[in-house]
C-alpha positions in Angstrom: -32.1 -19.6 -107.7 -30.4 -20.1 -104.5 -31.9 -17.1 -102.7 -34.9 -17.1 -104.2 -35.0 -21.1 -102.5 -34.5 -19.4 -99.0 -37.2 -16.5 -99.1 -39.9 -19.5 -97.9 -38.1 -20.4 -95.4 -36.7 -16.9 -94.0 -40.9 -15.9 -94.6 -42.0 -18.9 -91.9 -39.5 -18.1 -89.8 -40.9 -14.6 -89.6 -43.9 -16.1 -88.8 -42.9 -18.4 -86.2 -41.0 -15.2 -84.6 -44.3 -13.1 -85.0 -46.3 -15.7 -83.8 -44.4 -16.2 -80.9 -44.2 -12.2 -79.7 -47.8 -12.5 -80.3 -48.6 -14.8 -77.8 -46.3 -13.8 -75.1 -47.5 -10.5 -75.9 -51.0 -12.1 -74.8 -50.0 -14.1 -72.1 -48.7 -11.2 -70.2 -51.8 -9.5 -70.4 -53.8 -12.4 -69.2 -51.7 -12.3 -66.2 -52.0 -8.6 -65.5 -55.9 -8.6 -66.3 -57.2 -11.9 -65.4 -56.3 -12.1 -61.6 -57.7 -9.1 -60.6 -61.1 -10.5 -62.3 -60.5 -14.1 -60.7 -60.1 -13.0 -57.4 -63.2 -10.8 -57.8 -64.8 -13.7 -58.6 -63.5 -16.4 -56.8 -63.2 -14.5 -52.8 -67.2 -14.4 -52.0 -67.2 -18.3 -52.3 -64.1 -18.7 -50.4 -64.9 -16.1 -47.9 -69.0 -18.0 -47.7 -67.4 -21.2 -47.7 -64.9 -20.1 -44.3 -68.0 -18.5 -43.2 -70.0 -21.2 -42.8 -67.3 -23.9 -42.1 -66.9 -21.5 -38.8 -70.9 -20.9 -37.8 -70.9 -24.9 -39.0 -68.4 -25.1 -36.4 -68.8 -22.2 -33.6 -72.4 -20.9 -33.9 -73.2 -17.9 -32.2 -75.1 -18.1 -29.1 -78.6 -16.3 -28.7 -78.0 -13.8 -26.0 -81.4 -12.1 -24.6 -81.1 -10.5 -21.0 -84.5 -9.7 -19.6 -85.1 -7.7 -16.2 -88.5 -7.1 -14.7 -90.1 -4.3 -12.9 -91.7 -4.4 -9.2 -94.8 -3.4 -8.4 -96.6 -2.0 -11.0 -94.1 0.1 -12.2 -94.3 0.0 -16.1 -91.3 -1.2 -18.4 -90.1 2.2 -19.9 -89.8 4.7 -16.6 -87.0 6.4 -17.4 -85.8 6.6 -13.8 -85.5 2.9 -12.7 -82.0 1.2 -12.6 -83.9 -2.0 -14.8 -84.7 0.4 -17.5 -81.3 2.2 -17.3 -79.1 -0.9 -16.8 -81.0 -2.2 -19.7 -80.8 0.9 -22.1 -76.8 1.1 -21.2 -76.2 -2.6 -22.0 -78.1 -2.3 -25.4 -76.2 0.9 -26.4 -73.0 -1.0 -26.0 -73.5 -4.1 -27.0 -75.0 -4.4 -30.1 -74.6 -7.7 -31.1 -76.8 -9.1 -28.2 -79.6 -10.5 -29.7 -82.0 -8.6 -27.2 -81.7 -6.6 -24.4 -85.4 -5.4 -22.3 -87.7 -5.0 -19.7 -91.1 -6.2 -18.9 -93.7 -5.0 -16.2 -93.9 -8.2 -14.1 -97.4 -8.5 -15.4 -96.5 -9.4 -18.7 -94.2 -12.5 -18.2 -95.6 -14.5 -20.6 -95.5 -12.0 -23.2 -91.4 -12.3 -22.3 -91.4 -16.1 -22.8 -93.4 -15.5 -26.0 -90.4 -13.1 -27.0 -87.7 -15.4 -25.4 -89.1 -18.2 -27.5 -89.6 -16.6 -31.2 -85.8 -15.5 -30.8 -84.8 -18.9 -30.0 -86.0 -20.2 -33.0 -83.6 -19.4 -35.7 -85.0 -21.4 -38.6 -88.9 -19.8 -37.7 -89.9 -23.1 -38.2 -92.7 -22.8 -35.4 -90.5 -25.1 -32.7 -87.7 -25.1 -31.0 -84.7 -28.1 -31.9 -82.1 -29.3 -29.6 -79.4 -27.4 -30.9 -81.9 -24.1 -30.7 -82.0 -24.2 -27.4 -78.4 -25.4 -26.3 -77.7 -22.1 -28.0 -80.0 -20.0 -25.7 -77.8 -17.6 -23.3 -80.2 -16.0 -20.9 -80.0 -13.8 -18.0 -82.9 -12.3 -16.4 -82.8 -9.7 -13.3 -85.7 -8.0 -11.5 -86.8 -6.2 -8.3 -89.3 -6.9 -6.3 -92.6 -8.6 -7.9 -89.7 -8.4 -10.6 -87.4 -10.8 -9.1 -90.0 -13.5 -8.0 -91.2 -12.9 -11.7 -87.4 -13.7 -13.3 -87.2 -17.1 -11.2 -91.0 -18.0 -12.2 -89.7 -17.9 -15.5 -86.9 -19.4 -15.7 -88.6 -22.3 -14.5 -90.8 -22.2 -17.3 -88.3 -21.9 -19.6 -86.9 -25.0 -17.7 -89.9 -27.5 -18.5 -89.2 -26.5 -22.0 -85.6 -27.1 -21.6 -84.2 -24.0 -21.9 -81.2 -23.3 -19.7 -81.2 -20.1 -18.2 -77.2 -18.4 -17.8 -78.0 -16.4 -14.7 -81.0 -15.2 -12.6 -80.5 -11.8 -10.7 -83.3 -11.0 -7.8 -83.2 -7.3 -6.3 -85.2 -7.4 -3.0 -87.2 -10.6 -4.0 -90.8 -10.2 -2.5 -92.9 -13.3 -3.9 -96.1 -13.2 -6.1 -99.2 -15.1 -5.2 -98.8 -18.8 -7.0 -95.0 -18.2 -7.3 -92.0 -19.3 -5.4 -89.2 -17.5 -5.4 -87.2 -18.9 -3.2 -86.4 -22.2 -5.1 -83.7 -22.0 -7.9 -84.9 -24.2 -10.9 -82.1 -26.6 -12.1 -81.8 -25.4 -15.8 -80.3 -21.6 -14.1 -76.5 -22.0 -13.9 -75.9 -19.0 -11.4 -78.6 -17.0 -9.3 -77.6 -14.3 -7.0 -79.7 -12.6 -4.0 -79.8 -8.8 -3.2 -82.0 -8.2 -0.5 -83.0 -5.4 2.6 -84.2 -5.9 6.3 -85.0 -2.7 7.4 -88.1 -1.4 6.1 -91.9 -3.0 6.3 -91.9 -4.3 2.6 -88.3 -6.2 2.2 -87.2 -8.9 0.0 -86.2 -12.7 0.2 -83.3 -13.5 2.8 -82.1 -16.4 1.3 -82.9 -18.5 -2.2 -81.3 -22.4 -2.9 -80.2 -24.4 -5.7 -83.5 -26.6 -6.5 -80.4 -29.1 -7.3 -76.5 -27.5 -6.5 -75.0 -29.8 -8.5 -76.1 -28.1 -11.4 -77.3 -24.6 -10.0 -74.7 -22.2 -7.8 -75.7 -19.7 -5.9 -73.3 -16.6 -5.7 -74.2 -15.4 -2.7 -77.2 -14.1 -0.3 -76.3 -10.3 0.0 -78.0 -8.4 2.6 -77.7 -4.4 2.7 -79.0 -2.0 5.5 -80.4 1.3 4.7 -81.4 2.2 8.0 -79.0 5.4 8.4 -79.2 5.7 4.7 -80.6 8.6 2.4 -80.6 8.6 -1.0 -82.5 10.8 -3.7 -84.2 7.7 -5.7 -85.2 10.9 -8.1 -89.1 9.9 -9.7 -89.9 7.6 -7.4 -93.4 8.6 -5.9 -94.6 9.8 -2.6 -96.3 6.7 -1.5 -93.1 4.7 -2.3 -91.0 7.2 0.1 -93.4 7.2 2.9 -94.0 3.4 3.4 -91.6 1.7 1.4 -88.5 3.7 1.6 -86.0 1.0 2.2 -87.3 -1.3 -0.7 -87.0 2.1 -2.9 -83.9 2.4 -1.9 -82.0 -0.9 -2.8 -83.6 0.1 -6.4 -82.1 2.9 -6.7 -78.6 2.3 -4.8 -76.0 2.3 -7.5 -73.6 0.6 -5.8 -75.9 -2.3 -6.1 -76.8 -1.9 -9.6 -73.2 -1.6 -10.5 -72.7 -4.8 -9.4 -75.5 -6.5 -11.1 -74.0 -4.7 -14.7 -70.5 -6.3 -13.9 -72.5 -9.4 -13.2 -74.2 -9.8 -16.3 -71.1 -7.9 -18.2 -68.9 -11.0 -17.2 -71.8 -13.4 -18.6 -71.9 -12.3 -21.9 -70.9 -14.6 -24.3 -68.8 -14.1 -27.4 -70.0 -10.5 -27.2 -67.2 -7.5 -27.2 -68.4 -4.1 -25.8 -68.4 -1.5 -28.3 -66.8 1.8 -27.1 -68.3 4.7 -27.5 -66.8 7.5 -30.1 -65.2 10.5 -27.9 -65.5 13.8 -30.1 -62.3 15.6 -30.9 
């Protein structure tokens, strides 16, 4: 009677023992299956939430460089240092938010662009913070340059500030002036020729130095100077040969690219892959 007394109690503690194996047995696979699962689930927030605590905090600025042609020169020949210095800066950095050119003509199809990138929310207007985040540089040669300081003073009475204004040989449009810096530019710079019958600007001035500098007034000679200015046409080379050439000098143009290289924010050059 004695043992048959204990079999109850031997039996629940069989099935206290089994019980217990049985859910150690399942908490160890909840921690082998579950965090794998958890994480999968739980990283997009955390990663959306870091996200936008840091755009919340640092947003990215709109970067648009601009340059304009001279003359009538049209926005896509191939052998102008606009088009080129344009088509190199877009190939390596691809996080700009636009890199172009305009015939000079069409400067208020440029502001049209300028202003439909600015605003980020497409709400149809431009906020405060919209524009804060504008980061512009415009360049141009000739009717070009005259064009780039006509409209960064447009973008000016909008109040749009304007990063850096770049003229190449500066000759001034009818109704324009080119030789006044609008307040709203930070930096402005002056490349300009003597020599020839058609030359540029000698000198341009802060509209108000306290908030614009100028970074200089460079003058060039090319009157012992030959240089090939490839598809440039006759006309050019006969009575405009010196403006031609400050175009197409790439010592000059190499210095606008490190110019406007140095001036773009938050952006990182991408390298270009070398083949084995």
């Amino acid at each position: 009677m004695a043992s048959l007394s204990r079999q109850p109690n031997l039996f629940q503690k069989k099935c206290r023992y089994v019980s217990l194996l049985t859910l150690l047995a399942a908490g160890t696979l909840i921690c082998f299956v579950l965090p794998s699962n958890a994480q999968r689930m739980l990283a997009p927030a955390s990663i959306a939430e870091s996200a936008s605590s840091s755009n919340a905090v640092r947003p990215e600025p709109s970067t648009i460089v601009i340059g304009f042609m001279g003359g009538m020169v049209k926005r896509n020949e191939p052998n102008r240092s606009e088009v080129r210095l344009a088509a190199k800066l877009r190939g390596e950095f691809p996080d700009a938010t636009y890199i172009d050119t305009y015939a000079n003509i069409h400067r208020k199809a440029a502001r049209e662009k300028i202003l439909k990138l600015l605003d980020a929310n497409k709400d149809g207007k431009l906020s405060a913070d919209e524009k804060r985040r504008a980061s512009i540089i415009l360049f141009g040669h000739s009717w070009g340059a005259s064009t780039t300081v006509t409209l960064a003073r447009e973008l000016g009475n909008l109040g749009i500030p304007v990063l850096l204004t770049v003229q190449v040989d500066s000759v001034q449009k009818i109704g324009q002036n080119d030789g006044v810096i609008p307040s709203n530019v930070a930096e402005a710079i002056n490349f300009y020729q003597s020599d020839g019958i058609l030359h540029g600007r000698g000198q341009i001035r802060a509209e108000d130095p306290a908030r614009t500098k100028i970074l200089g007034n460079q003058k060039l000679s090319y009157e012992h100077t030959s240089l090939s200015c490839k598809g440039y046409p006759l006309q050019q080379r006969i009575f405009a040969r010196e403006h031609m050439y400050i175009e197409c000098d790439p010592e000059v143009w190499t210095q606008i690219e490190e110019l406007i290289r140095s001036r773009l924010p938050q952006l990182q050059a991408q390298t270009p892959t070398q083949g084995n």
